[in-house]
C-alpha positions as CSV (number, residue, x, y, z in Angstrom):
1,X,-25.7,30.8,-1.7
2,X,-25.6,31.5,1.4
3,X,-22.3,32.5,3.5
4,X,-21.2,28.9,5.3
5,X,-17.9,29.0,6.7
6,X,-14.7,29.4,5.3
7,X,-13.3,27.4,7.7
8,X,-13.0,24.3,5.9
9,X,-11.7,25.7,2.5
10,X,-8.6,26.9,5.0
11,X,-8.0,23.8,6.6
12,X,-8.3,21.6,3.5
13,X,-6.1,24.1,1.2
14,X,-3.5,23.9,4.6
15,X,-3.7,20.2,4.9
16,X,-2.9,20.0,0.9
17,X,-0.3,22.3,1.2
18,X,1.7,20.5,4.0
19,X,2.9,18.5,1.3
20,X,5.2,21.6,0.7
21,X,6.2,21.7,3.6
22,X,7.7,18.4,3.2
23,X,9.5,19.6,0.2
24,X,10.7,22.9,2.0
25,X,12.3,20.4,4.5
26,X,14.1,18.9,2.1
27,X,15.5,22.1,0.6
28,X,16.3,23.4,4.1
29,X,18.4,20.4,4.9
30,X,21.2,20.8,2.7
31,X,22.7,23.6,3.6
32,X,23.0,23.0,7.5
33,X,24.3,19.6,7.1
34,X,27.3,20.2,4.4
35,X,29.9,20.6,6.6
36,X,28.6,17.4,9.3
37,X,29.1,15.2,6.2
38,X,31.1,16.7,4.2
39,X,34.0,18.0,6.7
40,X,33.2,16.0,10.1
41,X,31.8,12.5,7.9
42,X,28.6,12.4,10.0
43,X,27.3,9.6,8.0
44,X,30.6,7.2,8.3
45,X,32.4,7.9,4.6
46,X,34.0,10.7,2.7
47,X,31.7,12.6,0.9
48,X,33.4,15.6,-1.5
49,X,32.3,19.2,-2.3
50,X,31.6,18.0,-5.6
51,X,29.4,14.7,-4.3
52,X,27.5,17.3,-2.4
53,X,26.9,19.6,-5.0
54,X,24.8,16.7,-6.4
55,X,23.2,15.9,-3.1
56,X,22.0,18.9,-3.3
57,X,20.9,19.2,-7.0
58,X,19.1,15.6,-7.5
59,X,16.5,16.6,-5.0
60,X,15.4,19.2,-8.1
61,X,16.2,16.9,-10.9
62,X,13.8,14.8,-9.1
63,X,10.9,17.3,-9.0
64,X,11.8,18.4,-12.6
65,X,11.1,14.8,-13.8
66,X,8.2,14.0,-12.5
67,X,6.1,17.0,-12.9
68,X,4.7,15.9,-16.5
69,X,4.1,12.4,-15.3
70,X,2.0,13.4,-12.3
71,X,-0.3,15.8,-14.5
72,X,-1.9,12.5,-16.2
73,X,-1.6,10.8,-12.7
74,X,-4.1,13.3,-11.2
75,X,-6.6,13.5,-13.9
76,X,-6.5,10.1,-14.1
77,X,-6.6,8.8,-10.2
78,X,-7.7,12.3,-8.7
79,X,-5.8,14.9,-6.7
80,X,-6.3,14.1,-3.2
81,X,-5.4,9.8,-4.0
82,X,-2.5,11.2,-5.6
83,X,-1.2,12.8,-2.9
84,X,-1.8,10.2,-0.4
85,X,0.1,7.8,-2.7
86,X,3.3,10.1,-2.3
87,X,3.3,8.6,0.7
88,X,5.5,5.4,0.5
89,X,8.3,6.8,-1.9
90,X,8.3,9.5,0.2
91,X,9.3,6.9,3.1
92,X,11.5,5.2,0.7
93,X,13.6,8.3,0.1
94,X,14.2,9.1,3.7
95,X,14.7,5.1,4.5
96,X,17.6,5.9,2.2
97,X,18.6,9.0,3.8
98,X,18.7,7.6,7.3
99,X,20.6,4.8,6.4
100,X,22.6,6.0,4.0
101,X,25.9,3.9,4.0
102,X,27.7,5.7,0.6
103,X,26.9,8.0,-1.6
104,X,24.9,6.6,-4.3
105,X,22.1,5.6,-1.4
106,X,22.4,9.3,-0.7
107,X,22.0,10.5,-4.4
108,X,19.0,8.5,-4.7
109,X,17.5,9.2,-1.2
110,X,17.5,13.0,-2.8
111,X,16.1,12.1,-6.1
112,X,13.2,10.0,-4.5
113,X,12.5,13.0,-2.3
114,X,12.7,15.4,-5.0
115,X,10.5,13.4,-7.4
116,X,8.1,13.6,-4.5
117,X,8.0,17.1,-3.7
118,X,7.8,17.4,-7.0
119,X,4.7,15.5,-7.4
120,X,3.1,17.9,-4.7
121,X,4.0,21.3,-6.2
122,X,1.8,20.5,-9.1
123,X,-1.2,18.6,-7.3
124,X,-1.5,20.9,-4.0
125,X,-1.9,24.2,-5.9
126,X,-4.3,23.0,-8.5
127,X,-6.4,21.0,-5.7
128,X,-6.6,24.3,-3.9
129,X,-7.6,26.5,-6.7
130,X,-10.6,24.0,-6.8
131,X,-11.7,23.9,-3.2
132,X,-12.2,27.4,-2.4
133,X,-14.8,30.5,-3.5
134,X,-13.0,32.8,-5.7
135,X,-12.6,35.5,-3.4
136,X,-10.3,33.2,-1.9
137,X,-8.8,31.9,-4.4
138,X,-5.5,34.0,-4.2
139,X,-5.0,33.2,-0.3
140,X,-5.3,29.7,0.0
141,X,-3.5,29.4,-3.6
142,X,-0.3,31.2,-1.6
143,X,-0.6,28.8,1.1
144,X,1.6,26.8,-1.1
145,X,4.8,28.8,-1.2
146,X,4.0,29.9,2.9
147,X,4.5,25.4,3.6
148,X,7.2,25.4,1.5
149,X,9.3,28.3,2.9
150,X,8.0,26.9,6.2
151,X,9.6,23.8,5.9
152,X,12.9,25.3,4.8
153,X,12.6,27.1,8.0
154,X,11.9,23.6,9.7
155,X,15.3,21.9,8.1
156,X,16.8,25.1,9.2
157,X,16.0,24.7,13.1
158,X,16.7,21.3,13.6
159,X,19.9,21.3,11.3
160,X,21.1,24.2,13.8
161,X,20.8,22.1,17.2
162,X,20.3,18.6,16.2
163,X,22.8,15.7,15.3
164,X,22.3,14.5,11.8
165,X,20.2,11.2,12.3
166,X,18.0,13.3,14.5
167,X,17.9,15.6,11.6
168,X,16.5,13.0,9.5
169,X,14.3,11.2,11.8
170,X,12.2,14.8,12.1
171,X,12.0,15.1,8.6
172,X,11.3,11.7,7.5
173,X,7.6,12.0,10.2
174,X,6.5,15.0,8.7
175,X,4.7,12.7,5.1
176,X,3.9,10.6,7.9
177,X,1.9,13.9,9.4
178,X,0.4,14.9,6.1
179,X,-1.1,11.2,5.5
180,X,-2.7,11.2,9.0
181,X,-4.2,14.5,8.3
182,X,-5.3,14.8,4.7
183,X,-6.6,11.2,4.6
184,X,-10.0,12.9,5.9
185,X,-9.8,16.1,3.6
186,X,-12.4,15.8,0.8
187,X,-11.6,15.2,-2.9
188,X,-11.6,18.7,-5.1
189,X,-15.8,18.5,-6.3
190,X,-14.7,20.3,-9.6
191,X,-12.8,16.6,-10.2
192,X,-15.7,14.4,-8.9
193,X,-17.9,16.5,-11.4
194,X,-15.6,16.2,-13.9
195,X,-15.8,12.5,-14.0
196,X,-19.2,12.5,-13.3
197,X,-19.5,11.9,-9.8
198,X,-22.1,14.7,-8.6
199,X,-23.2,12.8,-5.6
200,X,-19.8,12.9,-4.4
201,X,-19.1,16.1,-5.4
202,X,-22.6,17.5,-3.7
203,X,-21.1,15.8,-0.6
204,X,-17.8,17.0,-1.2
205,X,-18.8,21.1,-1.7
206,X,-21.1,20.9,1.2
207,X,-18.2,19.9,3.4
208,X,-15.6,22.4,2.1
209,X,-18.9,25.9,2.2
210,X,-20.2,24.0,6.0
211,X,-23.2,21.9,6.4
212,X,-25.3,24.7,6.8
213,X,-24.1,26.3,3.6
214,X,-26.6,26.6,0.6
215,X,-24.4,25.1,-2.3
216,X,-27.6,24.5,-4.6
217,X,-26.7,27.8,-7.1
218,X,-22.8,26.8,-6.9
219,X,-23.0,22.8,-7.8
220,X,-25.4,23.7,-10.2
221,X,-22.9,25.7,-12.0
222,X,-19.9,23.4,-11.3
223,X,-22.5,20.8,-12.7
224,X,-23.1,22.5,-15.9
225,X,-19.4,23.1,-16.5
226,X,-18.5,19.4,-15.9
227,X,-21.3,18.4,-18.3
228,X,-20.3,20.4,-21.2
229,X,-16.4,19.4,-20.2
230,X,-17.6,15.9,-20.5
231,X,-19.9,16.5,-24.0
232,X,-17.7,17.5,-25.9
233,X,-15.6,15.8,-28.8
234,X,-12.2,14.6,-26.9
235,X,-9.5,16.2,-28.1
236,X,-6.0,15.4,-28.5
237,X,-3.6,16.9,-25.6
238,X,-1.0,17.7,-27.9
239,X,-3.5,19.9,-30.1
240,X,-5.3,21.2,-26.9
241,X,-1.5,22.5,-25.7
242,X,-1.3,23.8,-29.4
243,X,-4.7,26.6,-28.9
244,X,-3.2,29.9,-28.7
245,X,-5.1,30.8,-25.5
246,X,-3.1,28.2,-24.3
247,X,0.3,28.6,-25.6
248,X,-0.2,32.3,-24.4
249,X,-0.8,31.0,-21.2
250,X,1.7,28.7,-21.2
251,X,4.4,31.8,-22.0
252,X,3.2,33.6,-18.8
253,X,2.9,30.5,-16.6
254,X,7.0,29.2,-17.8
255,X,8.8,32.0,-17.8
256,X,6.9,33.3,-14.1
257,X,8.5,29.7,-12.5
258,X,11.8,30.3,-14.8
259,X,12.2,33.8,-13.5
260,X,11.5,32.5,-10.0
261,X,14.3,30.2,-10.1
262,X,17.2,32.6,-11.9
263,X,16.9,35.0,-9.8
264,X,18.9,32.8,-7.1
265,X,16.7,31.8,-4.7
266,X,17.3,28.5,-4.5
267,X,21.1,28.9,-4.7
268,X,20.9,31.4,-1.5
269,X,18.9,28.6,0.5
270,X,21.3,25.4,-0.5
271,X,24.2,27.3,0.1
272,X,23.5,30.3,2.6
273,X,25.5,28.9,5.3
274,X,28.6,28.8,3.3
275,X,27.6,32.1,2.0
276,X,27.9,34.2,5.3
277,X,30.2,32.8,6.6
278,X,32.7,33.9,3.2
279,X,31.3,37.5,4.6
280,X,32.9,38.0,8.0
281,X,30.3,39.4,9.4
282,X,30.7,38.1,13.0
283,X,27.4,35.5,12.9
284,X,28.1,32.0,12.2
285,X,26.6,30.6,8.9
286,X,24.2,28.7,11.3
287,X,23.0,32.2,12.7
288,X,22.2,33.5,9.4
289,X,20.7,31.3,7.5
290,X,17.9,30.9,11.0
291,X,17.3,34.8,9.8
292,X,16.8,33.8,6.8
293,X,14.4,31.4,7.0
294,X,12.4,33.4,9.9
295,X,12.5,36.0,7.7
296,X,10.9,33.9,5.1
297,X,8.3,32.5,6.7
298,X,7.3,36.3,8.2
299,X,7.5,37.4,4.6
300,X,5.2,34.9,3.2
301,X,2.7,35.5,5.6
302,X,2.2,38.7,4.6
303,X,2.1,38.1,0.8
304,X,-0.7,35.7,2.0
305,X,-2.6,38.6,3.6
306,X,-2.3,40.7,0.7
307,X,-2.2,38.7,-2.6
308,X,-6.3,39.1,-2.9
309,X,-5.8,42.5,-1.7
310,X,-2.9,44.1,-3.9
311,X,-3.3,41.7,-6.9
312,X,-0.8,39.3,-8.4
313,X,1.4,41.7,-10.7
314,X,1.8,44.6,-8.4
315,X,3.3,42.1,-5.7
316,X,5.7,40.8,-9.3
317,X,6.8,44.3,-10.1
318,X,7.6,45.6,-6.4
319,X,9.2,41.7,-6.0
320,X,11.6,42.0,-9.1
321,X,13.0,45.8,-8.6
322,X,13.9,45.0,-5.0
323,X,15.6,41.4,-5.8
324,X,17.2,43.2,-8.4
325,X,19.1,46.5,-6.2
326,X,19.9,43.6,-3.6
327,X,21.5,41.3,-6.0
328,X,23.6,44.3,-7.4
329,X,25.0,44.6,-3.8
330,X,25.9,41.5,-3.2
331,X,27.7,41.5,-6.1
332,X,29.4,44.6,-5.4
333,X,30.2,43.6,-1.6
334,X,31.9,40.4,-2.9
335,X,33.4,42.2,-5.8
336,X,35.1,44.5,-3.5
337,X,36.3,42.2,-1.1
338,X,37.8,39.8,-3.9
339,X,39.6,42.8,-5.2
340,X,40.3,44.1,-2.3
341,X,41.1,42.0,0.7
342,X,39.9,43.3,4.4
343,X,38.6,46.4,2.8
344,X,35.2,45.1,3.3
345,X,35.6,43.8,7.4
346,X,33.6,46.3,8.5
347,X,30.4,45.8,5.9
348,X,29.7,41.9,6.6
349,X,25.9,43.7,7.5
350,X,25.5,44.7,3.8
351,X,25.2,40.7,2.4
352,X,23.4,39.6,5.5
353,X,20.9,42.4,5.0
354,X,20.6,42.5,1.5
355,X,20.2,38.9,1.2
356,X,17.4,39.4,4.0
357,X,15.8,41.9,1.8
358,X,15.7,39.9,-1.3
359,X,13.8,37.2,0.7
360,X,11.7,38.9,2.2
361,X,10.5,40.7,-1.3
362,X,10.8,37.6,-2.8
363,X,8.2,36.1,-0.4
364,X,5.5,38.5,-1.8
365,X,6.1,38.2,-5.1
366,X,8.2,35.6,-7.0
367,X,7.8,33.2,-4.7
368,X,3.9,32.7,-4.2
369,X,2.6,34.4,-7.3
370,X,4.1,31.9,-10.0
371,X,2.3,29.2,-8.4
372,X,-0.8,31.2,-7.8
373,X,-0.7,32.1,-11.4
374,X,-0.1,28.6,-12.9
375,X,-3.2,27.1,-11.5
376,X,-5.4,30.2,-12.6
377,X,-4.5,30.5,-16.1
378,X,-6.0,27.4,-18.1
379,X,-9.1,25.6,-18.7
380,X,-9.7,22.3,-17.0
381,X,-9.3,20.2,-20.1
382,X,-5.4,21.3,-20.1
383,X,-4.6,22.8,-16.8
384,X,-3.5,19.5,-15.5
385,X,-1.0,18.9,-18.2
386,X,-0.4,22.8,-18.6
387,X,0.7,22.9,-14.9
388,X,2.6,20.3,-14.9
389,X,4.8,21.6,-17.6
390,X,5.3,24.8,-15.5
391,X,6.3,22.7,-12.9
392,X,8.8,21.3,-15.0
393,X,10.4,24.5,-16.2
394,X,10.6,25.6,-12.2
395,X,12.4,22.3,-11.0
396,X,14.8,21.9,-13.9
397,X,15.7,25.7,-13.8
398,X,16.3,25.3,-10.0
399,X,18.3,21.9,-10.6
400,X,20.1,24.6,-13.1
401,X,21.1,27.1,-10.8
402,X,22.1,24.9,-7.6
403,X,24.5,22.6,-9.7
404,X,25.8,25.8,-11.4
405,X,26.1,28.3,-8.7
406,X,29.0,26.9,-7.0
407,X,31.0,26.4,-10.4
408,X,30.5,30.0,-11.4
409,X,30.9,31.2,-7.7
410,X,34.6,29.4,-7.9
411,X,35.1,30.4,-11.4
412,X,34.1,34.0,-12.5
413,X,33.7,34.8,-8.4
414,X,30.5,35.7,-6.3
415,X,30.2,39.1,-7.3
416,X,29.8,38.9,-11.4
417,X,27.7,35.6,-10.0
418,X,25.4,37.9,-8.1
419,X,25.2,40.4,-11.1
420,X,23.9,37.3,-13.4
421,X,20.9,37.2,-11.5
422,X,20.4,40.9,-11.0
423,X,20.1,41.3,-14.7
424,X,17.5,38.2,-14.4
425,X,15.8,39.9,-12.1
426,X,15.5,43.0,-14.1
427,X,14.0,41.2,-16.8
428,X,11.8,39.2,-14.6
429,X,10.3,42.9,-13.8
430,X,10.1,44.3,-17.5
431,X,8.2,40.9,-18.5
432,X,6.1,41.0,-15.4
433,X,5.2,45.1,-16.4
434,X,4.5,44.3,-19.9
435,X,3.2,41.2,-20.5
436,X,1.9,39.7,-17.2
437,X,-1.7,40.7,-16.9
438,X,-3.8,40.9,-13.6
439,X,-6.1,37.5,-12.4
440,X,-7.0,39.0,-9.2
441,X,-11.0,38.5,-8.2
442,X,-11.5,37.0,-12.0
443,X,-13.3,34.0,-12.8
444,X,-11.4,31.2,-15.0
445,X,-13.9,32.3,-18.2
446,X,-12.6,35.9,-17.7
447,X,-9.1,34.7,-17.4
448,X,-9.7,33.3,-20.8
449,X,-11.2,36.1,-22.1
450,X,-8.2,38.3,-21.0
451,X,-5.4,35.8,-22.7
452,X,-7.4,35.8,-25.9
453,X,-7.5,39.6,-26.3
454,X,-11.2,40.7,-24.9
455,X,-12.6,38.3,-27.2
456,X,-15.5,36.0,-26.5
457,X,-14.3,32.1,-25.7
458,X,-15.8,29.7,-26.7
459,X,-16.6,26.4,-24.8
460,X,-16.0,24.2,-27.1
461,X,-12.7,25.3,-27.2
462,X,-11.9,23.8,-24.0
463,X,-12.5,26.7,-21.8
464,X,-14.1,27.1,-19.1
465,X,-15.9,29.0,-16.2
466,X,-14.8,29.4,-12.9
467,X,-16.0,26.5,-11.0
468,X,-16.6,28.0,-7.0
């Protein structure tokens, strides 16, 4: 084949991906709006700490239960139809949001919006993983995580310096933006193949490699692939989930997204305003939490830039030590200061920088990586359904830790809170050391071959080769 452009594989993987960046503008908003509606009533009725604590939490319930759902949804109807058709609820949930008039509009303004999000952290990373040359693969797969934490960023800014129904206007256009600009992306040709539309997926490869790409050796492998996906005997989902390659890769792909979500991340974003300003440290919670997220979004780009380069596990293993040491001293700042009032006046640095830190090693690691990993490990007869039940485990963990953080931070205290993760952290890196292994540069059939211990797969087992 010859070289085309990469180009195209960027812009669609981007385009797909600015569905997270919806979701990250979700996240972000909580945490600079809690005290305009919970202290100054922006939206026109009393709304407790409690109320807000589910405010917050619903938007991950709502991703946690419609992960499983959308996995049929996309086989069925196709990746790119299915994120265009996020569309309208989408709207729906921030309808709700903007004219919120009690609570229980609010509650299910959040649940809409997290059911949606949810919907695109399954379908963007698996469409991505399909569009692109496998030397890619790892970049444009990570483009993910860079939306999402860019849209946290997003919610952020305008939460700093904008009244709250300006807040919600700016976030409510942004699914508007992603229809307008994915509507011309092409759909994934491993999918058109799949369901046996090779014209469309000719069309569709010669697109995403340029039009003066040779694609004849490639979509004559993806071709090949398809056909012997779509000879063979249809089997059951529930036994395909039950093949040990699969149930190995299912272990990985769970506990990757679980460890990504105990380790607090989630509950540093909801709550970081709140958070530094319990530290005294002289910057307003607004302040911080715009480092954080710029110190995200920096982050991220460089686990972009280096995820093909370094490999997946290396970026785990640096990730989970350093989220680990800077856990342990948040603990011990707010430890010391519980015990020990005013003695820590002159260290409100140590949280703001040590949360810093753990974002920023984070970034690299457990926050791209997991997402990365889940749409690399499995076969195409189950990776649709296998990803979505990854998906599931990282939403309901995060719903998890955000409606549990501030109970535990009010009832054993921030410091043994902080120390919870830290020893989640440190397991995170023993599993990552002994039992992740390294997909970097491999093709899906070499994947396979890896999970089922250097032993030959079989087709007809449902696996199969890499498909760009």
């Amino acid at each position: 084949m010859s070289k085309g452009s990469v180009l195209p594989q960027y812009i669609a993987g981007l385009s797909a991906s600015f569905g997270a960046l919806c979701m990250g503008a979700s996240i972000g908003w909580s945490s600079p709006v809690e005290k305009k509606i919970t202290e100054s009533f922006d939206y026109g009725f009393e709304i407790s700490s409690s109320q807000f604590s589910w405010v917050s939490s619903l938007l991950t319930l709502g991703a946690t239960v419609i992960c499983i759902p959308i996995g049929f949804a996309i086989d069925w109807i196709g990746r790119r139809p299915t994120m265009l058709a996020l569309i309208p609820p989408y709207m729906v949930g921030w309808v709700l949001m903007l004219f919120a008039n009690n609570v229980t509009m609010l509650y299910f303004g959040r649940f809409i919006l997290g059911m949606c999000g949810g919907a695109f952290c399954v379908t963007a990373p698996m469409y991505c993983t399909e569009i692109c040359q496998t030397a890619l693969r790892g970049t444009i797969g990570a483009f993910f995580q860079l939306l999402i934490v860019s849209g946290v960023f997003y919610g952020y800014l305008v939460g700093a310096f904008l009244p709250l129904l300006t807040i919600n206007i700016l976030c409510a256009i942004l699914p508007l933006i992603f229809a307008t600009i994915h509507f011309f992306m092409p759909e994934s040709p491993v999918y058109l193949a799949m369901k046996g539309r090779n014209e469309d997926a000719a069309k569709s490869l010669q697109w995403l490699r340029g039009k003066n790409a040779n694609i004849d050796d490639e979509l004559k492998e993806i071709m090949e692939e398809s056909q012997k996906q779509i000879d063979m005997p249809k089997v059951n989902i529930l036994s395909a989930l039950r093949r040990p390659i699969v149930l190995k890769g299912l272990g990985i792909a769970v506990l990757l997204q679980v460890f990504q979500q105990w380790t607090g991340i989630n509950a540093i974003l909801f709550y970081s305003t709140s958070i530094f300003e319990d530290t005294g440290s002289g910057l307003t919670g607004t302040d911080s939490t715009l480092i954080i997220g710029f110190a995200q979004v920096t982050s991220t780009l460089v686990g972009v830039a280096i995820v093909d380069k370094a490999g997946r596990r290396i970026l785990l293993l640096i990730s989970g030590i350093l989220m680990a040491v800077t856990t342990a001293l948040m603990g011990v700042y707010f430890q010391l200061s519980e015990s020990n009032p005013g003695s820590m006046d002159d260290f409100g640095w140590l949280p703001i920088s040590s949360i810093c830190i753990f974002i920023v090693f984070f970034s690299i690691g457990f926050g791209p990586v997991p997402w990365l990993v889940m749409a690399e490990l499995f076969s195409e007869d189950v990776k649709s359904v296998a990803g979505s039940i990854a998906g599931t485990s990282n939403w309901l963990s995060a719903f998890m830790v955000t409606l549990l953080f501030p109970i535990l931070k009010n009832s054993i205290g921030p410091g043994p809170t902080f120390w919870i993760f830290t020893v989640i952290a440190v397991l995170a890196f023993l599993y990552s050391l002994f039992f992740v292994p390294e997909t970097k540069g491999k093709t899906i059939i070499e994947i396979q071959e890896m999970l089922s211990g250097g032993k030959s797969v079989n087709n007809s087992s449902g696996a199969d080769k890499e498909q760009t």
